[in-house]
VEXGUKOL-779500 format. One line per field, with one value per residue (C-alpha): residue number from 1; x, y, z. Coordinates in Angstrom, 1 decimal. Layout:
N
n	(NUM:...);
xx	(X:...);
yy	(Y:...);
zz	(Z:...);
This chain:
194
n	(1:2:3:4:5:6:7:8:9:10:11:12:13:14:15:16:17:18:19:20:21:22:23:24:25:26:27:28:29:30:31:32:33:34:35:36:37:38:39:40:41:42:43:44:45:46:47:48:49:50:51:52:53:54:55:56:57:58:59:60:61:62:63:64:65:66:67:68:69:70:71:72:73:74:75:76:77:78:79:80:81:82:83:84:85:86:87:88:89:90:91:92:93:94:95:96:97:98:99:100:101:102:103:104:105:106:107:108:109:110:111:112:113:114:115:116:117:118:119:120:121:122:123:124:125:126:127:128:129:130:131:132:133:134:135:136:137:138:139:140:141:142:143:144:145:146:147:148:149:150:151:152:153:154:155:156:157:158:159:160:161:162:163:164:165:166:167:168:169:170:171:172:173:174:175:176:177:178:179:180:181:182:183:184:185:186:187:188:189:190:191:192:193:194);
xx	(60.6:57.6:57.3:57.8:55.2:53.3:53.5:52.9:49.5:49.0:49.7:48.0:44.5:45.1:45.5:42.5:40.2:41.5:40.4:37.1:36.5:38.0:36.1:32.3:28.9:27.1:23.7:22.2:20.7:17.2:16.6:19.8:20.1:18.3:16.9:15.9:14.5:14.4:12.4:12.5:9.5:10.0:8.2:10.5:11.0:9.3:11.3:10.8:12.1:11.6:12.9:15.0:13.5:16.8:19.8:23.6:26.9:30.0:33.1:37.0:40.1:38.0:36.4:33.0:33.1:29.4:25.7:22.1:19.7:15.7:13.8:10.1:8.3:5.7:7.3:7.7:6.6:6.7:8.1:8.5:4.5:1.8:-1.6:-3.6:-0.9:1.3:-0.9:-2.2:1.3:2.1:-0.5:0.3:3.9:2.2:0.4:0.4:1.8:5.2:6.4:3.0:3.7:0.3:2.3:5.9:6.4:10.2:12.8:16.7:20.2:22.5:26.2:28.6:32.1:33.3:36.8:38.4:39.5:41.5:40.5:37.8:36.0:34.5:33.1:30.1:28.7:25.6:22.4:18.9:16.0:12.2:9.6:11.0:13.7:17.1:19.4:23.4:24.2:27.7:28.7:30.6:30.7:32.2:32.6:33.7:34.4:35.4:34.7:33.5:30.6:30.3:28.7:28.1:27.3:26.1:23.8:22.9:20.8:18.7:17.1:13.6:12.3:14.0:12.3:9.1:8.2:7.2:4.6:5.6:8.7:9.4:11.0:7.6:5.1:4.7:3.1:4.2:5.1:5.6:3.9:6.9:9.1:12.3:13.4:15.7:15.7:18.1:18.8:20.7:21.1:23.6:23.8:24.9:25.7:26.9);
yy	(86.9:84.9:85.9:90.0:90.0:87.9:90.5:93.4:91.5:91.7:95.3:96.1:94.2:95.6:99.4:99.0:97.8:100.3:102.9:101.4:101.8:105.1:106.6:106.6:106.8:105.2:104.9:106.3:103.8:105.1:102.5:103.3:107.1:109.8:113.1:115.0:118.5:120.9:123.7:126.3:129.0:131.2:128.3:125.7:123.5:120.6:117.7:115.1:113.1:113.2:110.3:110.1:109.9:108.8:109.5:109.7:110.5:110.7:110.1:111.1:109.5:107.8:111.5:112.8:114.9:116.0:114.4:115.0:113.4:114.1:114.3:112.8:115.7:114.4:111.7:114.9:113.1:114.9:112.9:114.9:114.4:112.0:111.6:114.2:117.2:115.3:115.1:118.7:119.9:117.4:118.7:122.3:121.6:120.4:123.5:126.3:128.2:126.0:123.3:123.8:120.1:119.5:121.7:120.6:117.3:116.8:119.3:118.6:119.1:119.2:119.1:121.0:121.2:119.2:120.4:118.0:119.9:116.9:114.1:112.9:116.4:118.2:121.5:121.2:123.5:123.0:124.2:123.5:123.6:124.2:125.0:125.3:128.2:127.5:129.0:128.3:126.4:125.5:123.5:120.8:116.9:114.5:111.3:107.6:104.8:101.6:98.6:100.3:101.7:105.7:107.6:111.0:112.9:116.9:119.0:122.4:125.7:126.5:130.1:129.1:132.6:133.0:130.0:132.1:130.0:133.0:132.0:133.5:135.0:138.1:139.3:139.7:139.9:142.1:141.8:138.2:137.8:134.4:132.9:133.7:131.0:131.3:131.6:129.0:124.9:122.6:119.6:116.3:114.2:110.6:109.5:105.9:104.9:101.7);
zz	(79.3:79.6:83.5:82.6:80.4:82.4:85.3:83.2:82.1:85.8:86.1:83.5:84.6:87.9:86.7:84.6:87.3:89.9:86.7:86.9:90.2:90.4:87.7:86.1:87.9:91.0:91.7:94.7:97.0:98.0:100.6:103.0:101.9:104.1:104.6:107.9:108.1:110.8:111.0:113.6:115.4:118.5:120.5:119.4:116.6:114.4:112.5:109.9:106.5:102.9:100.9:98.2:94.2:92.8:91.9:90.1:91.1:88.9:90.1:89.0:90.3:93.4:94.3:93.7:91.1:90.0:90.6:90.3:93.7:93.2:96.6:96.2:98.0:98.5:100.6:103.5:106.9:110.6:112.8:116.6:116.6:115.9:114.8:113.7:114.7:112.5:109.9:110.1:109.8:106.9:105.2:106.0:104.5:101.0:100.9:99.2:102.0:101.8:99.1:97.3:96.6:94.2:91.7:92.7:93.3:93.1:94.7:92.8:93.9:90.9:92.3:89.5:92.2:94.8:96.4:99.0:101.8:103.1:106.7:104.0:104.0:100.7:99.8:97.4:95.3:93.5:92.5:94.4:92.6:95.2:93.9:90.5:91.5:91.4:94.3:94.4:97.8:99.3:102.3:103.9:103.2:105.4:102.4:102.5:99.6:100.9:98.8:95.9:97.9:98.9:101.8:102.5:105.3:105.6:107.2:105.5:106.1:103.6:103.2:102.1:101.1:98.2:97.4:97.4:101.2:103.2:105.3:109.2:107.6:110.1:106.3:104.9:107.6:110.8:114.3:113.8:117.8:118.8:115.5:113.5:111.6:110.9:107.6:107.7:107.8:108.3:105.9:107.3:104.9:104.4:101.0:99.7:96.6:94.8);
């Protein structure tokens, strides 16, 4: 009797910490975690990184369930150039003209559905906040736990005029030639959080 109950203890301790682990919130890990941007003109392209602020991700049975991440914009750094290109066209993204990031400082993904699609892939849906306007954005997540730690991996496109960004938008400007931008930019970003 002694050895049932016993065991049951056992299951019991081992349930409960499984729940633990399966369930609450993690912190996201701002020194590992990334961001890379990508923005495209006719004559090519430029890249760079913004860091992470912070952020929270709540968890249900072991899956991501919902989360807020803050990107410190005025962390955005060029990275394909150096010197004083790279800082002319850091300077150009803070401007008004872009992030306008004087006024703005933080940009905010708030995630409100994650749906597995199965091989470790997610859709999320969530809303992200530039420039303080809110747009609905949806894509695929490639996501890991192992030891109680997560990672995710994504890359999304990201419409920035309706984020009021409309400088060299062919949308909004004509005779452009090969001075336009497009309007959209690509996000990469891996997420880890503990």
């Amino acid at each position: 009797m002694k050895k049932i109950l016993l065991s049951i203890t056992t299951l019991a301790i081992s349930c409960l910490t499984v729940s633990a682990h399966n369930h609450g919130e993690k912190k996201i890990n701002t020194k590992v975690s990334s961001v890379e941007w990508i923005g495209k003109k006719v004559t090519g392209q430029h890249e760079g990184t913004i860091a992470i602020k912070e952020g929270n991700l709540s968890f249900h049975d072991g899956n991501l369930d919902k989360g807020t991440i803050v990107i410190d914009m005025a962390s955005i750094a060029v990275t394909d150039l150096e010197g004083e290109w790279a800082d002319k066209l850091k300077g150009h993204l803070e401007s008004e003209d872009f992030f306008n990031v004087a006024k703005h400082t933080s940009a905010t993904f708030t995630i409100k559905k994650v749906t597995a699609e199965g091989n470790g892939k997610s859709k999320v849906s969530g809303d992200l906040t530039i420039k303080g306007i809110t747009h609905p954005i949806e894509f695929t997540s490639t996501n890991e736990m192992k030891d109680g730690k997560f990672a995710a991996f994504a890359e999304v496109n990201i419409d920035r005029t309706l984020y009021d960004i409309k400088y060299g938008s062919g949308k909004f400007f004509e005779g452009l030639g090969d001075k336009m931008i497009s309007d959209e930019f690509t996000i990469k970003f891996k997420i880890a959080a503990e």
